[in-house]
C-alpha positions in Angstrom: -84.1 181.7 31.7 -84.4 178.0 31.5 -83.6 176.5 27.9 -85.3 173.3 27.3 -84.7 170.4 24.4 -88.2 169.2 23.0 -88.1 165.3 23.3 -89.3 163.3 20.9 -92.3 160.7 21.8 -91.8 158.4 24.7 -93.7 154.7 24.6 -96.4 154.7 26.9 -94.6 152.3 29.0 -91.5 154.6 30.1 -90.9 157.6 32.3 -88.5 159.8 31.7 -87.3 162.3 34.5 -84.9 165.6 33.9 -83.5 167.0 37.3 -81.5 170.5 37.5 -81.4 173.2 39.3 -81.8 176.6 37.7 -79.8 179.7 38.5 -82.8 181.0 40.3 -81.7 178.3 43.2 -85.5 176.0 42.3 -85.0 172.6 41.9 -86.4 171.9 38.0 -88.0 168.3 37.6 -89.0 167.3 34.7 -91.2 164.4 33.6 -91.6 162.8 30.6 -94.3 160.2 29.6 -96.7 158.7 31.3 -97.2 158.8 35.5 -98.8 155.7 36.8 -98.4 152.5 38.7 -96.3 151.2 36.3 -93.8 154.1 36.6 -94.3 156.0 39.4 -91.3 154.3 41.3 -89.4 156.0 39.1 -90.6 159.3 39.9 -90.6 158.4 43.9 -86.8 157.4 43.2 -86.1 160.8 41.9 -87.5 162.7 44.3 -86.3 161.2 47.0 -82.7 161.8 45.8 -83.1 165.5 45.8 -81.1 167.3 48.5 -83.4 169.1 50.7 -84.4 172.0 51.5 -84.8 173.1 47.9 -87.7 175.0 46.0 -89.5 172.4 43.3 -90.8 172.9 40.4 -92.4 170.5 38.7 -93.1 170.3 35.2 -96.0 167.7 33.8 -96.3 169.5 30.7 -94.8 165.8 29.0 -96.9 163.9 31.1 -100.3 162.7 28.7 -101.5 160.8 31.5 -101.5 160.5 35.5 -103.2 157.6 37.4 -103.9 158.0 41.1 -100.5 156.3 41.9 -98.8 159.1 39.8 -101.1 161.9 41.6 -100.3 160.2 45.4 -96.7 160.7 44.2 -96.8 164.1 42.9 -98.9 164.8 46.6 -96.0 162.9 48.6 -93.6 165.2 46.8 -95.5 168.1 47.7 -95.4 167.3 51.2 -92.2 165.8 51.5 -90.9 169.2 49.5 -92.8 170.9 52.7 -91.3 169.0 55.4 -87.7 170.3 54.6 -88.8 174.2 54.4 -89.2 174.3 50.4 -91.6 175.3 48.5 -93.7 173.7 45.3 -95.2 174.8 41.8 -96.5 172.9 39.4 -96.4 173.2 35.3 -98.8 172.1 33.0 -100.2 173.0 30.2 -102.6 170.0 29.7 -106.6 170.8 29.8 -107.1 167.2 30.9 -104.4 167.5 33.7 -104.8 171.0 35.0 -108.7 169.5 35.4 -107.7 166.3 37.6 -105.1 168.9 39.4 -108.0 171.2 40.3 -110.9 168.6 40.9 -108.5 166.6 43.4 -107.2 170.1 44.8 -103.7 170.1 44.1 -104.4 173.3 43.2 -105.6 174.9 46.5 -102.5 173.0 47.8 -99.6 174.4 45.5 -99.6 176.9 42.2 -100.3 175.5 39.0 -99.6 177.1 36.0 -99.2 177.1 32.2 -96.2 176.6 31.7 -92.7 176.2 33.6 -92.1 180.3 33.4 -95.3 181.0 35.0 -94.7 178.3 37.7 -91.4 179.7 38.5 -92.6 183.1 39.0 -94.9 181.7 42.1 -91.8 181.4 44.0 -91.0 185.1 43.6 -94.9 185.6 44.7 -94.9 183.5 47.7 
């Protein structure tokens, strides 16, 4: 069971990013505020500090808006994720996300699900 600290509202202007791994063995990263050119870096950075191979699960449900920059990185974490044997889920809870997920096909490319419970249990699935 993952326990998780509701954050209170982040400016538009920052990223926030919570990295741990669960005792399940998944990578758990975390993102809070809004992914796009102005803050994707941030995101990039994170992920590419992760030791590798690990499962990932990422969890947008904190994210109120992605741009194409902050969807190229969630796809070059995907596929970097890939390249070292692990494998990737997605959470989010978001109508207006889970919509740009499935339109752009993120979706046919890793799980997405409601919530960070749901995405975790993909990993048992796959």
């Amino acid at each position: 069971m993952i326990t998780m600290t509701l954050l209170k509202t982040v400016p538009p202007d920052t990223l926030s990013i919570y990295v741990s791994v669960t005792d399940e063995g998944y990578t758990l990263v975390r993102v809070v505020g809004v992914l796009d050119a102005f803050t994707v870096a941030r995101f990039r950075e994170a992920i590419s500090e992760l030791s590798s191979p690990t499962d990932l699960l990422v969890d947008l449900s904190s994210v109120p808006f992605i741009d194409s920059a902050g969807l190229g990185a969630l796809i070059g974490a995907i596929r970097r994720t890939r390249h070292f044997g692990g494998a990737v889920s997605v959470a989010c809870g978001r109508d207006l996300l889970v919509r740009l997920l499935r339109t752009t096909g993120v979706d046919r490319m890793v799980p997405v699900a409601s919530n960070v419970e749901e995405a975790a249990k993909a990993f048992c699935a796959a």
